[in-house]
PDB file of N, CA, C and O in Angstrom:
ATOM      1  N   UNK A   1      61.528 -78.758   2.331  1.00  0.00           N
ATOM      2  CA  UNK A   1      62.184 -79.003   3.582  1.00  0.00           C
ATOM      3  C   UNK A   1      63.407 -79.890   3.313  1.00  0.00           C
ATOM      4  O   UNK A   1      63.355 -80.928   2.653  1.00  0.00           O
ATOM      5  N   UNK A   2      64.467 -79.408   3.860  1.00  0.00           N
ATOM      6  CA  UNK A   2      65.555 -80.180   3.807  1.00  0.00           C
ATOM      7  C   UNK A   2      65.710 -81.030   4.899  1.00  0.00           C
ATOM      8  O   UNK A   2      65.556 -82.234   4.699  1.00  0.00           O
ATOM      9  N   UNK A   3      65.943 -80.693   5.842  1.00  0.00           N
ATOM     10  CA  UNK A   3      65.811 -81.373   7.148  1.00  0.00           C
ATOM     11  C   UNK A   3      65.482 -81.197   8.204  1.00  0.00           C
ATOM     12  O   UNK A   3      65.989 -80.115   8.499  1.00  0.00           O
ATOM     13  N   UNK A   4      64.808 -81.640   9.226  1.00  0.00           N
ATOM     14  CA  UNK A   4      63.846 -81.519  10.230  1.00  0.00           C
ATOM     15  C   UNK A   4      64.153 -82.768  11.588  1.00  0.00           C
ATOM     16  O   UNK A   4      63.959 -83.977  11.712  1.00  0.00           O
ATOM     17  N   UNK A   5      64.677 -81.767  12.363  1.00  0.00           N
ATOM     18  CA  UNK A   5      64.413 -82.649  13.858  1.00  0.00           C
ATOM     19  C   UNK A   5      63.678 -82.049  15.103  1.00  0.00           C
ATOM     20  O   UNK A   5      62.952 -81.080  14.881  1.00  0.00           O
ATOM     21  N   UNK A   6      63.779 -82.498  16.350  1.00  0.00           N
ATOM     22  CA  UNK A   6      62.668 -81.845  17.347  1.00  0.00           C
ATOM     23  C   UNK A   6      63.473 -80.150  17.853  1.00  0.00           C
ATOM     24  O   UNK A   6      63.068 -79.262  18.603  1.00  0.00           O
ATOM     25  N   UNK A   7      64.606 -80.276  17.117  1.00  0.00           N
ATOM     26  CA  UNK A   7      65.008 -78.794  17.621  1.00  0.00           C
ATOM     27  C   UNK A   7      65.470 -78.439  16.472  1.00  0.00           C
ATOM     28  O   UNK A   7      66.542 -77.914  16.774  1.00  0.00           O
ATOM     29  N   UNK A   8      65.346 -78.371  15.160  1.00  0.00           N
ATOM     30  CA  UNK A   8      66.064 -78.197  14.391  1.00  0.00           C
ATOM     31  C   UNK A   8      64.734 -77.910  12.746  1.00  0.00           C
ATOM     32  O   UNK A   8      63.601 -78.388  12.787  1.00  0.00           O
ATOM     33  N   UNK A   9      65.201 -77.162  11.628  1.00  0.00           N
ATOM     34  CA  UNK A   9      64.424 -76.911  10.767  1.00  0.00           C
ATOM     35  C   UNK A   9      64.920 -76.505   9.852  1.00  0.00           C
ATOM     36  O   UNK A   9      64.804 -75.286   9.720  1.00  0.00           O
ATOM     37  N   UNK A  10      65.707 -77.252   8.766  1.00  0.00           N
ATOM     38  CA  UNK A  10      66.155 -76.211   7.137  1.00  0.00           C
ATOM     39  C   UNK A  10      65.170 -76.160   5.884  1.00  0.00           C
ATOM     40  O   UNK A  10      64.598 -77.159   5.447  1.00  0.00           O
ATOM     41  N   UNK A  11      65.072 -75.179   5.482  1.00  0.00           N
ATOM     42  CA  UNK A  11      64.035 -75.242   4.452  1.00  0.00           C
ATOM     43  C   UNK A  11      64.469 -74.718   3.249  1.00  0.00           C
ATOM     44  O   UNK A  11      65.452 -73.988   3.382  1.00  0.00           O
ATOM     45  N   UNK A  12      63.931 -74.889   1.756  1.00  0.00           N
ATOM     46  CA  UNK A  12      64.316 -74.029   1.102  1.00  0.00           C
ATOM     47  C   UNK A  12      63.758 -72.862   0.391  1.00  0.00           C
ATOM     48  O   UNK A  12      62.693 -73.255  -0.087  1.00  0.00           O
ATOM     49  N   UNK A  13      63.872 -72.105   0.202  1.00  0.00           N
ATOM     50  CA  UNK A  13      63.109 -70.621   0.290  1.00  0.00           C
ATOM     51  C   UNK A  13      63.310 -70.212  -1.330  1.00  0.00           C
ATOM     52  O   UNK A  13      64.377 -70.106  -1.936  1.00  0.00           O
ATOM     53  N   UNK A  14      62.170 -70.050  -1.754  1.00  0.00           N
ATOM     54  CA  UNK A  14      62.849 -69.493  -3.152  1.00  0.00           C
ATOM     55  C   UNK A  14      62.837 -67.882  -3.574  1.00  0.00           C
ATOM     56  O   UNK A  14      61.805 -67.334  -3.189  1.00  0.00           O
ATOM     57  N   UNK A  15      63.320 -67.422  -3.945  1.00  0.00           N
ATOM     58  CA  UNK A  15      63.809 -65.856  -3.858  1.00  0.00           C
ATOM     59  C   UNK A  15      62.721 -65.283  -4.671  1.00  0.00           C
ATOM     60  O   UNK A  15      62.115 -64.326  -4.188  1.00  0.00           O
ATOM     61  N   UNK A  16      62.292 -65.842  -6.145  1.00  0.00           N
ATOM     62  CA  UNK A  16      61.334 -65.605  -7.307  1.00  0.00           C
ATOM     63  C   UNK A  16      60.070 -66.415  -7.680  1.00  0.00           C
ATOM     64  O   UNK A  16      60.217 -67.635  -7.751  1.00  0.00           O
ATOM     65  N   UNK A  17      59.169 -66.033  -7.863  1.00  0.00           N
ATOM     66  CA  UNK A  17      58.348 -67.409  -8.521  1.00  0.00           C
ATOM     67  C   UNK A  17      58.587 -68.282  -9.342  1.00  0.00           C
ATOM     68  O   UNK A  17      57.787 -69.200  -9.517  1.00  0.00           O
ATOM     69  N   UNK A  18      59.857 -68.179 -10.095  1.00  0.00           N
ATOM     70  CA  UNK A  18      60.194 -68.789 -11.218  1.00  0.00           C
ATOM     71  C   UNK A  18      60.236 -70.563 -10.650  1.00  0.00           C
ATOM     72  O   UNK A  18      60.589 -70.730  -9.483  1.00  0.00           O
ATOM     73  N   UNK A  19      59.976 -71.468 -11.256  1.00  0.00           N
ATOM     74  CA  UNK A  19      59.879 -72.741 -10.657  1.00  0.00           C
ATOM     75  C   UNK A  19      61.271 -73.381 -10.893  1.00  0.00           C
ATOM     76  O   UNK A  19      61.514 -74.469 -10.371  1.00  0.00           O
ATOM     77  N   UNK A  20      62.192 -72.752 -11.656  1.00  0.00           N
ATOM     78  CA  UNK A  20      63.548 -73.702 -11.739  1.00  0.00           C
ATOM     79  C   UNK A  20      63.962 -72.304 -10.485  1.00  0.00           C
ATOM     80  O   UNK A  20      63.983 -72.966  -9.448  1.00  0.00           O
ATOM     81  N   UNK A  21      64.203 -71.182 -10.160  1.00  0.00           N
ATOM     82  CA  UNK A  21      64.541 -70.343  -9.446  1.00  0.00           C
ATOM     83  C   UNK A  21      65.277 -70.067  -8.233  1.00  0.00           C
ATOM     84  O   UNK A  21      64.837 -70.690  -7.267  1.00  0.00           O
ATOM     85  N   UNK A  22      66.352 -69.255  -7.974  1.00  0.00           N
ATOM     86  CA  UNK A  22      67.202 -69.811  -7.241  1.00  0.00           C
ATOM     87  C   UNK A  22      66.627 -69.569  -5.854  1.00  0.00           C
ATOM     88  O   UNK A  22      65.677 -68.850  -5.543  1.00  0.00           O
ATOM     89  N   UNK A  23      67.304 -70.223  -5.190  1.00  0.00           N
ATOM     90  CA  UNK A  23      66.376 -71.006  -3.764  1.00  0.00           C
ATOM     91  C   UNK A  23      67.756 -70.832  -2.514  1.00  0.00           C
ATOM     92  O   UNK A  23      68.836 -71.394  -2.696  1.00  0.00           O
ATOM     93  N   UNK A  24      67.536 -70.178  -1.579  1.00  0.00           N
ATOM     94  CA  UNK A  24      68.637 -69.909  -0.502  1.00  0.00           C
ATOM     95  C   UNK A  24      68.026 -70.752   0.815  1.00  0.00           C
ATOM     96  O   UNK A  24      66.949 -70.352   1.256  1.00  0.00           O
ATOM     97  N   UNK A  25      68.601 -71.782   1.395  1.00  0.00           N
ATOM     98  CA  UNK A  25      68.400 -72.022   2.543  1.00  0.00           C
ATOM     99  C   UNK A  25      68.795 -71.969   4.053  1.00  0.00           C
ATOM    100  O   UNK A  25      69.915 -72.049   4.557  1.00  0.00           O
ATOM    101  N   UNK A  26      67.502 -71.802   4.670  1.00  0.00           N
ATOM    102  CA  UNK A  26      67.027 -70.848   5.968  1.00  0.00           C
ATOM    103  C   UNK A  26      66.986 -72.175   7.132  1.00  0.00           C
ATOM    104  O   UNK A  26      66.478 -73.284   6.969  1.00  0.00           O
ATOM    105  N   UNK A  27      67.539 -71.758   8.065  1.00  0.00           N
ATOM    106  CA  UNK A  27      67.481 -72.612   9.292  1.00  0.00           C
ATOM    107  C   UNK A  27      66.551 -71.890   9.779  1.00  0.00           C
ATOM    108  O   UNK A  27      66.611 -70.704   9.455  1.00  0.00           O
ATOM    109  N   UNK A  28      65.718 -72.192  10.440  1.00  0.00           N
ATOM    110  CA  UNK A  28      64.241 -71.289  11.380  1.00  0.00           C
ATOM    111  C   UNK A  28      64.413 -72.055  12.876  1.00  0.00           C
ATOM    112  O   UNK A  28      65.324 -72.868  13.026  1.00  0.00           O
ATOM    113  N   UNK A  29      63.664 -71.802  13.753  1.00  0.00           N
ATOM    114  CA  UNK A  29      63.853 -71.450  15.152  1.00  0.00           C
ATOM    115  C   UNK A  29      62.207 -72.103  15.161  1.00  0.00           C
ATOM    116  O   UNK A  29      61.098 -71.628  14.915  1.00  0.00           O
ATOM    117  N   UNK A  30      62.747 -73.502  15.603  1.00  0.00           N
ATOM    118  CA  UNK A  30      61.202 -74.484  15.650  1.00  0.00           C
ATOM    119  C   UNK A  30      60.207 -73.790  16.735  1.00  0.00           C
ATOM    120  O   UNK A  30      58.996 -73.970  16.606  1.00  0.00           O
ATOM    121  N   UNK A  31      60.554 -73.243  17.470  1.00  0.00           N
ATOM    122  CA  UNK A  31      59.503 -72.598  18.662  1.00  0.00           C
ATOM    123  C   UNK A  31      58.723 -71.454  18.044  1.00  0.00           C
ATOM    124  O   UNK A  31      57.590 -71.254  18.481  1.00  0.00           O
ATOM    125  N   UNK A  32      59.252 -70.591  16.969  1.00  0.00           N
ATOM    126  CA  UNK A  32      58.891 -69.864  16.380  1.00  0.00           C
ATOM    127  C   UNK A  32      59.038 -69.174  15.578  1.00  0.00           C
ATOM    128  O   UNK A  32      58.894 -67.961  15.426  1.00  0.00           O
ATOM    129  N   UNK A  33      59.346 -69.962  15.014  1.00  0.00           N
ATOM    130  CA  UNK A  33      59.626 -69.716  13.083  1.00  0.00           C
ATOM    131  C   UNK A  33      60.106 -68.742  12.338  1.00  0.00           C
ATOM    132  O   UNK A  33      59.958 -68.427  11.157  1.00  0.00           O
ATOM    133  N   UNK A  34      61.039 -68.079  13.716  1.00  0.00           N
ATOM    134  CA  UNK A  34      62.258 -66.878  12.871  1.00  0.00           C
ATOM    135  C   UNK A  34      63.491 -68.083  12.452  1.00  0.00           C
ATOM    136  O   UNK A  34      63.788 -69.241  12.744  1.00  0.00           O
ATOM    137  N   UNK A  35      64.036 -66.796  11.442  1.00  0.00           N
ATOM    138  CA  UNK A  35      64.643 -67.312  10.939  1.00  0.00           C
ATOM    139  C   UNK A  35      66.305 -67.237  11.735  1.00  0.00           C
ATOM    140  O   UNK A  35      66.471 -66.101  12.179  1.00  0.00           O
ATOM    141  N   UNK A  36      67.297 -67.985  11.953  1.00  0.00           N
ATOM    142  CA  UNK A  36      68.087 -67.835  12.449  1.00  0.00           C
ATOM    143  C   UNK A  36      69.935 -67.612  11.252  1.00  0.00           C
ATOM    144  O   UNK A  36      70.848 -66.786  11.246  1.00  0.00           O
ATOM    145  N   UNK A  37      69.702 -68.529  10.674  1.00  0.00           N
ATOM    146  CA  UNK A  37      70.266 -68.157   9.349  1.00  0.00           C
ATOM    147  C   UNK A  37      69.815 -68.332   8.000  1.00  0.00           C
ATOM    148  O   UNK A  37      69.063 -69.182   7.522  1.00  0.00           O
ATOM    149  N   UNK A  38      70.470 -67.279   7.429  1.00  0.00           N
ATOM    150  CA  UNK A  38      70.395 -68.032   5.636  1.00  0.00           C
ATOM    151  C   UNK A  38      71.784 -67.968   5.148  1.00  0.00           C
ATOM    152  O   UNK A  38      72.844 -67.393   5.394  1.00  0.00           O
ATOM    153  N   UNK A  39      71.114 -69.102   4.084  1.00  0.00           N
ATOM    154  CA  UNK A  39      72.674 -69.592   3.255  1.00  0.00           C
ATOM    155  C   UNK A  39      71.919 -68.337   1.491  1.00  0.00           C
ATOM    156  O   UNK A  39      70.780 -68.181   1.051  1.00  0.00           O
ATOM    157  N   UNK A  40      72.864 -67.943   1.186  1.00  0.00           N
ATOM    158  CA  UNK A  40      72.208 -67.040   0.054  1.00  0.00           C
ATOM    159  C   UNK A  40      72.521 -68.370  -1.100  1.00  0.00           C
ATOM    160  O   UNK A  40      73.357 -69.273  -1.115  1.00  0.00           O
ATOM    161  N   UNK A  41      71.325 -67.946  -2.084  1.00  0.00           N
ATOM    162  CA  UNK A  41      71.414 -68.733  -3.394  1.00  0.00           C
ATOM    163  C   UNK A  41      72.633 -68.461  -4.128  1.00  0.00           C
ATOM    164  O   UNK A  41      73.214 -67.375  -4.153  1.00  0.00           O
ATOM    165  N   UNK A  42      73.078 -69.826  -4.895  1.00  0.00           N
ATOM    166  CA  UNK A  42      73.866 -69.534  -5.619  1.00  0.00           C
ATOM    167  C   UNK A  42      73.674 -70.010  -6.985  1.00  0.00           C
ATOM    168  O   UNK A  42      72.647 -69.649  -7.560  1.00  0.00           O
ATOM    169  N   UNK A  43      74.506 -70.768  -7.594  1.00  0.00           N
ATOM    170  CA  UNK A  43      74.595 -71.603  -8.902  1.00  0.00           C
ATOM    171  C   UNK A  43      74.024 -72.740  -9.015  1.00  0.00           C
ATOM    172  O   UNK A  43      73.567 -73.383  -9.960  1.00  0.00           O
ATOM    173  N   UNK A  44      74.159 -72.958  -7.428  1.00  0.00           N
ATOM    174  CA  UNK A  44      74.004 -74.665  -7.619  1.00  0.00           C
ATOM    175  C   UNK A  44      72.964 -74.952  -6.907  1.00  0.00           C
ATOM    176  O   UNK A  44      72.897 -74.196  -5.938  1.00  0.00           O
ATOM    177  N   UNK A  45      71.770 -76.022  -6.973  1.00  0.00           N
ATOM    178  CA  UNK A  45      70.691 -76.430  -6.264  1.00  0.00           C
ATOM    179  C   UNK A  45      70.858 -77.740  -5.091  1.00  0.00           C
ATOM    180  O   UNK A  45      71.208 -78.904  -5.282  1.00  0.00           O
ATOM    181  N   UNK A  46      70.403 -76.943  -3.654  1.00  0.00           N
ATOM    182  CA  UNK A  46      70.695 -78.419  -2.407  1.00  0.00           C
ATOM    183  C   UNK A  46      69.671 -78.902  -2.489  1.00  0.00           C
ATOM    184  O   UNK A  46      68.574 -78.360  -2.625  1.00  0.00           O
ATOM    185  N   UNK A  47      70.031 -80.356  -2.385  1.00  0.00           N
ATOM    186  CA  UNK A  47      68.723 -81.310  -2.885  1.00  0.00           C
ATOM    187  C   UNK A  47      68.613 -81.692  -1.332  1.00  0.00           C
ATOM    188  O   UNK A  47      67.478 -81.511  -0.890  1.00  0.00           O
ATOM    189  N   UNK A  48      69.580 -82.198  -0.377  1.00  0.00           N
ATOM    190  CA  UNK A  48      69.654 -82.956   0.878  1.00  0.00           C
ATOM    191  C   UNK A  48      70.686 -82.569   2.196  1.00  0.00           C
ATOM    192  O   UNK A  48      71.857 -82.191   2.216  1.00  0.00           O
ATOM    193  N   UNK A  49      69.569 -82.879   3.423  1.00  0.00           N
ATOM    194  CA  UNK A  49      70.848 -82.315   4.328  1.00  0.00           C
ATOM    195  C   UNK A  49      70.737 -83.190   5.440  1.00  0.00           C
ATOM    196  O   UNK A  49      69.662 -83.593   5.883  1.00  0.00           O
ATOM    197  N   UNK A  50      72.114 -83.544   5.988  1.00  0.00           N
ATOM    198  CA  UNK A  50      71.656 -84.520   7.134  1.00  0.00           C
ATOM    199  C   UNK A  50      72.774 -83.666   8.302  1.00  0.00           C
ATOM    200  O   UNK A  50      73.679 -82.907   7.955  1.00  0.00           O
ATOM    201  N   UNK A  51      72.479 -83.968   9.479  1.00  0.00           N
ATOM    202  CA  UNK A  51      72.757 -83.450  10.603  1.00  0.00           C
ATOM    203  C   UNK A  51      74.697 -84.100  10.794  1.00  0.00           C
ATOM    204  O   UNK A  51      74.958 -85.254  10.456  1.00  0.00           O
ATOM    205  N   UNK A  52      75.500 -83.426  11.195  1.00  0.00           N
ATOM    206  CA  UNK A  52      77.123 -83.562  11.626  1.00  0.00           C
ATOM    207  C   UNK A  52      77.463 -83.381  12.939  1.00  0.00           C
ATOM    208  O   UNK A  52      76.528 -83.029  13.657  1.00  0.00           O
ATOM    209  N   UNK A  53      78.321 -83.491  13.357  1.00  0.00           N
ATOM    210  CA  UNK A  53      78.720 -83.596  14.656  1.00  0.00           C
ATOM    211  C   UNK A  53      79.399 -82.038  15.476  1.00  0.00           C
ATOM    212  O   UNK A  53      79.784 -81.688  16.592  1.00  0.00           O
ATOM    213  N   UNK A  54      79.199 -81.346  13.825  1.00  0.00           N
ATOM    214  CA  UNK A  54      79.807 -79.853  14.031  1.00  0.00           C
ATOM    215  C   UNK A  54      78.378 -78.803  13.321  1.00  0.00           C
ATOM    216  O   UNK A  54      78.242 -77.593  13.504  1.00  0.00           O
ATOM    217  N   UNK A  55      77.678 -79.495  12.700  1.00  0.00           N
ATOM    218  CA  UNK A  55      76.537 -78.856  12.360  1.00  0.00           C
ATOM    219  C   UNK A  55      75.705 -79.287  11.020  1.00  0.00           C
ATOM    220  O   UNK A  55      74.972 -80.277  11.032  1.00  0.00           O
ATOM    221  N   UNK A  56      75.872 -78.488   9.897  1.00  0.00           N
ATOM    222  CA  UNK A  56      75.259 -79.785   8.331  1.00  0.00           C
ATOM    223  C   UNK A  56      75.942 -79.989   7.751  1.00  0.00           C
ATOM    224  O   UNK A  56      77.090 -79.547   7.788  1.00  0.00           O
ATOM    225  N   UNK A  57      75.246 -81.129   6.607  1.00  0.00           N
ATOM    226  CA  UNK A  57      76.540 -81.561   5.439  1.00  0.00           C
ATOM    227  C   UNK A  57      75.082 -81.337   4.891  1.00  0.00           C
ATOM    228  O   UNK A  57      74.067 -81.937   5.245  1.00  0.00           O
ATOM    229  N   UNK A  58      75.233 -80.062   3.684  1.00  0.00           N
ATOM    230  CA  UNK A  58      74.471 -80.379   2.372  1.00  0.00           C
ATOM    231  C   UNK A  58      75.076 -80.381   1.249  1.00  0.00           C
ATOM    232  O   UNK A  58      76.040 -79.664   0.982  1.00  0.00           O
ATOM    233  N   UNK A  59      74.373 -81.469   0.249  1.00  0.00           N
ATOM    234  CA  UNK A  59      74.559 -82.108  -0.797  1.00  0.00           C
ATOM    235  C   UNK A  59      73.693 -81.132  -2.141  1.00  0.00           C
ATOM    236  O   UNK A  59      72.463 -81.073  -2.108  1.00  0.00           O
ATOM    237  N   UNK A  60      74.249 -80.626  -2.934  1.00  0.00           N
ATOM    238  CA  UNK A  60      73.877 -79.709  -3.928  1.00  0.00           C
ATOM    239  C   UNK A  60      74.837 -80.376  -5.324  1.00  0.00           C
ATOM    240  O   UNK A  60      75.805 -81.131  -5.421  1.00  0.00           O
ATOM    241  N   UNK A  61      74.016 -79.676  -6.215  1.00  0.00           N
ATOM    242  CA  UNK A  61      74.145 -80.393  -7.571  1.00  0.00           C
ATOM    243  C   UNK A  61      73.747 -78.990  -8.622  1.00  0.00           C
ATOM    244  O   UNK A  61      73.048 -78.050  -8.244  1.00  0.00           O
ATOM    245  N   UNK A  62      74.422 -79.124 -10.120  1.00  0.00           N
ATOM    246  CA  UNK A  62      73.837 -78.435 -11.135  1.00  0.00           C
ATOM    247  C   UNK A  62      74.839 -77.641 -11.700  1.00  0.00           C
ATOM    248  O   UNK A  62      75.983 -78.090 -11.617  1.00  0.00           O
ATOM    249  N   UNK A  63      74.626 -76.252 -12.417  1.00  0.00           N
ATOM    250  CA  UNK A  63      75.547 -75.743 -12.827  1.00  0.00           C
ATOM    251  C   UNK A  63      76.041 -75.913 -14.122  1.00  0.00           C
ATOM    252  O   UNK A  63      75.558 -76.697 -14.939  1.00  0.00           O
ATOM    253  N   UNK A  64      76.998 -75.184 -14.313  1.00  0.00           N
ATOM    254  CA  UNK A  64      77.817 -76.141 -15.782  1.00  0.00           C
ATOM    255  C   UNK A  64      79.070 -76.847 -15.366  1.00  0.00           C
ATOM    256  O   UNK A  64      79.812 -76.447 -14.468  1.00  0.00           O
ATOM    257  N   UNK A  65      79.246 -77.884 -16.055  1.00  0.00           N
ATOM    258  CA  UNK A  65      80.190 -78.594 -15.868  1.00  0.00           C
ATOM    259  C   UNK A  65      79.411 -79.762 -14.959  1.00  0.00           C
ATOM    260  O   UNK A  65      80.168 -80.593 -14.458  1.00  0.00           O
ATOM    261  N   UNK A  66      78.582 -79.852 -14.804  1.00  0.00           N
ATOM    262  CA  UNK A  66      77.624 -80.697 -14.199  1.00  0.00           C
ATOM    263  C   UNK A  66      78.124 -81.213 -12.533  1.00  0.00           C
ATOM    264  O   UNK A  66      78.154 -82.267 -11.899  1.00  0.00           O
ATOM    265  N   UNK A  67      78.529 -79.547 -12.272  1.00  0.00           N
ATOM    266  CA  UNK A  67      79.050 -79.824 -10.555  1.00  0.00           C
ATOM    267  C   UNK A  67      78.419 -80.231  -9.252  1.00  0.00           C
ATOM    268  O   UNK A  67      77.611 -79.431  -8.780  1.00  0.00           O
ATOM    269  N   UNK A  68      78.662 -81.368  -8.581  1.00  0.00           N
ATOM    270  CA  UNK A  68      77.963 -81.530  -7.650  1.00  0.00           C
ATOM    271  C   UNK A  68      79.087 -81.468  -6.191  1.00  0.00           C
ATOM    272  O   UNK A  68      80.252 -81.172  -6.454  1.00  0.00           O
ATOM    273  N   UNK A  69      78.868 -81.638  -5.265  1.00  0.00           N
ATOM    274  CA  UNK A  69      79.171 -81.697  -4.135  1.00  0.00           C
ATOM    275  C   UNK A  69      78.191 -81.269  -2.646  1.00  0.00           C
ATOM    276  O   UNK A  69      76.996 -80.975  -2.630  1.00  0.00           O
ATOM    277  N   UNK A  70      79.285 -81.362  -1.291  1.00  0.00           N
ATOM    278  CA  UNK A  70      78.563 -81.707  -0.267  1.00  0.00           C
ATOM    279  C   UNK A  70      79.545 -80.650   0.731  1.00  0.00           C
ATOM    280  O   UNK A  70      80.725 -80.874   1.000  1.00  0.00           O
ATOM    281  N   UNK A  71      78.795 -79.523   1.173  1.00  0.00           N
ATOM    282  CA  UNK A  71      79.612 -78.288   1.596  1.00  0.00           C
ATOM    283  C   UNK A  71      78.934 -78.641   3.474  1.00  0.00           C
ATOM    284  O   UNK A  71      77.902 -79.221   3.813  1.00  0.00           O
ATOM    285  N   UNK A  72      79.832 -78.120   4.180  1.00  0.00           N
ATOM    286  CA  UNK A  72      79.872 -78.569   5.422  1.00  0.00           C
ATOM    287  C   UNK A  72      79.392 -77.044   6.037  1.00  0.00           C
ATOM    288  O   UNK A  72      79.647 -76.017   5.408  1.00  0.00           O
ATOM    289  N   UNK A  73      78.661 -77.025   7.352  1.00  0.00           N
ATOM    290  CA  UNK A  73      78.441 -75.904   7.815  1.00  0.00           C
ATOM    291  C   UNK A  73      78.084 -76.033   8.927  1.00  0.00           C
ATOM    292  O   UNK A  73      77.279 -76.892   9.286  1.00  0.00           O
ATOM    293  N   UNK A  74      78.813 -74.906   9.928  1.00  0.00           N
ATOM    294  CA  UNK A  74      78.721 -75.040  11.736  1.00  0.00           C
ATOM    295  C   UNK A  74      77.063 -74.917  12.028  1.00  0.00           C
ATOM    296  O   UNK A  74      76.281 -75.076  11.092  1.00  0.00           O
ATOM    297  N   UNK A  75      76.624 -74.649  13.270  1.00  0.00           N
ATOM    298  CA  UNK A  75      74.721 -74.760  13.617  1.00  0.00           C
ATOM    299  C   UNK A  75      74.650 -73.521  13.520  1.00  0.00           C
ATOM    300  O   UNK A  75      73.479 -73.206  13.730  1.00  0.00           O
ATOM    301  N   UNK A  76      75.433 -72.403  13.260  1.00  0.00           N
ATOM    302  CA  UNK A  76      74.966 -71.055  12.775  1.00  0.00           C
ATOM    303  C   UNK A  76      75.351 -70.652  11.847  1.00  0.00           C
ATOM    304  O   UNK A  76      75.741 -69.506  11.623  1.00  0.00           O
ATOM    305  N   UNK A  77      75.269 -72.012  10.798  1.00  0.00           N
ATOM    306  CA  UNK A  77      75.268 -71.421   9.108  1.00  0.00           C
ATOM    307  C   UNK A  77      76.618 -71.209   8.468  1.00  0.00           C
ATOM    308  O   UNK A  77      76.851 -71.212   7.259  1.00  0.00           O
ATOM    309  N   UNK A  78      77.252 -71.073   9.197  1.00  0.00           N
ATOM    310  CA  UNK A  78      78.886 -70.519   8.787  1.00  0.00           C
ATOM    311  C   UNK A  78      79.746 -71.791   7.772  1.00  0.00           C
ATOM    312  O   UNK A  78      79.713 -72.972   8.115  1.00  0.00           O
ATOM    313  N   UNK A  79      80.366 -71.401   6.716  1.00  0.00           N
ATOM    314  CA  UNK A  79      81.154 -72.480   6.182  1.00  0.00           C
ATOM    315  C   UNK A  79      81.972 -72.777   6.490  1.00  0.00           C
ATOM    316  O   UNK A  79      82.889 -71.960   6.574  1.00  0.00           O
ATOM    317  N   UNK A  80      82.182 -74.164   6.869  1.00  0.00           N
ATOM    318  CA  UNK A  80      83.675 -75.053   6.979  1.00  0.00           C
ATOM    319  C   UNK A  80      84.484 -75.558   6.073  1.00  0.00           C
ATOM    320  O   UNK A  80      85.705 -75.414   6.030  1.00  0.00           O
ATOM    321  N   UNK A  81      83.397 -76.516   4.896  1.00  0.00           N
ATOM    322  CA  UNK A  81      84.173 -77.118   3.940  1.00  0.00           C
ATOM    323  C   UNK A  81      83.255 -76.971   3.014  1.00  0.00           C
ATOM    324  O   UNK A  81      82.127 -76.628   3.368  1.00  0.00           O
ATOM    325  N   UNK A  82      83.551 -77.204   1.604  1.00  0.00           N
ATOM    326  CA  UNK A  82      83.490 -77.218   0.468  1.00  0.00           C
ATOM    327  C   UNK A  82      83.561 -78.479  -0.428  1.00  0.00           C
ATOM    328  O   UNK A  82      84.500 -78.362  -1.215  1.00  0.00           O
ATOM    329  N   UNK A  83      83.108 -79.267  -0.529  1.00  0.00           N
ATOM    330  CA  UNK A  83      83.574 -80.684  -1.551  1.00  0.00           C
ATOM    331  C   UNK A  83      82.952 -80.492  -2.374  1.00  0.00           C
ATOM    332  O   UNK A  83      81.728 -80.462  -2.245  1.00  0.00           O
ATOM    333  N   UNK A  84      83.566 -80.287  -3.541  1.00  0.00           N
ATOM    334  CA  UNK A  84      83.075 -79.945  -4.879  1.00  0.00           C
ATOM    335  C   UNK A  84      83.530 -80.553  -5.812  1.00  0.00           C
ATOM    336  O   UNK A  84      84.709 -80.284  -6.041  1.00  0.00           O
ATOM    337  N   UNK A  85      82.851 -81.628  -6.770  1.00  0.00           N
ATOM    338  CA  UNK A  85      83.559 -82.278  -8.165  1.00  0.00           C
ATOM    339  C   UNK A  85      82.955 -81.547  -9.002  1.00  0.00           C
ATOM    340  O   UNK A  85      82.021 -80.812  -8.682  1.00  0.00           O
ATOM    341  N   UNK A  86      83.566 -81.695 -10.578  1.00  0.00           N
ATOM    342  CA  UNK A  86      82.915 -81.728 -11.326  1.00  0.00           C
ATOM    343  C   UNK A  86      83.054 -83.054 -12.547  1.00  0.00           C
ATOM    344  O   UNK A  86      83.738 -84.077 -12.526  1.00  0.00           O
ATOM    345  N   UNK A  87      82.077 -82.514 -13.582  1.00  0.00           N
ATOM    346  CA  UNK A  87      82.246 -83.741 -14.355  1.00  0.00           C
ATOM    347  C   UNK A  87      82.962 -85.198 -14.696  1.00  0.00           C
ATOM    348  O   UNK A  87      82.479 -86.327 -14.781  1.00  0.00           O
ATOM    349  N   UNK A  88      84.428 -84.660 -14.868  1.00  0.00           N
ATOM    350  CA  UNK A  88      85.622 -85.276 -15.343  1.00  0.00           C
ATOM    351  C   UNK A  88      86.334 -85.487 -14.015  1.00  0.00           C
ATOM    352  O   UNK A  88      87.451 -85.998 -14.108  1.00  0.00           O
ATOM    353  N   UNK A  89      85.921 -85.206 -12.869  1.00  0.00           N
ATOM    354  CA  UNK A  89      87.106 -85.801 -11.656  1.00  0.00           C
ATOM    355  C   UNK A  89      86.735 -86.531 -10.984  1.00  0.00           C
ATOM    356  O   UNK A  89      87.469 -87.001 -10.115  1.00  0.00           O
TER     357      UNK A  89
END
């Protein structure tokens, strides 16, 4: 679970059994547990998500080049921003 409020639910879903395995996260519909969006897996693993004034900020990490950042997204999943370092910046 990434984050959880009385109307609200992100989780992370993993695609394979594999235990390092890439993992896409799903906003669900607290009344009844459809899913409303997914974010598809990528390269990089979201460790944390906290609630914005336009929708989430999650914080993801990994990769090569040891990239981390904190990508912004409206309450129906859609991308806004992107903040992405890597190693050396």
């Amino acid at each position: 679970m990434l984050y959880q409020d009385a109307n609200t639910l992100l989780v992370l879903t993993a695609l394979t059994p594999r235990r390092d395995g890439p993992r896409s996260v799903q906003r669900l519909d607290v009344r009844d547990g459809r899913i409303l969006w997914s974010k598809p897996a990528g390269a990089y693993e979201f460790e944390q998500a906290v609630r914005t004034t336009d929708g989430f900020a999650l914080h993801y990490r990994g990769g090569p080049d040891y990239v981390h950042g904190i990508v912004l997204l409206t309450d129906d999943g859609h991308d806004i921003h992107d903040f992405q370092r890597k190693r050396l910046e």
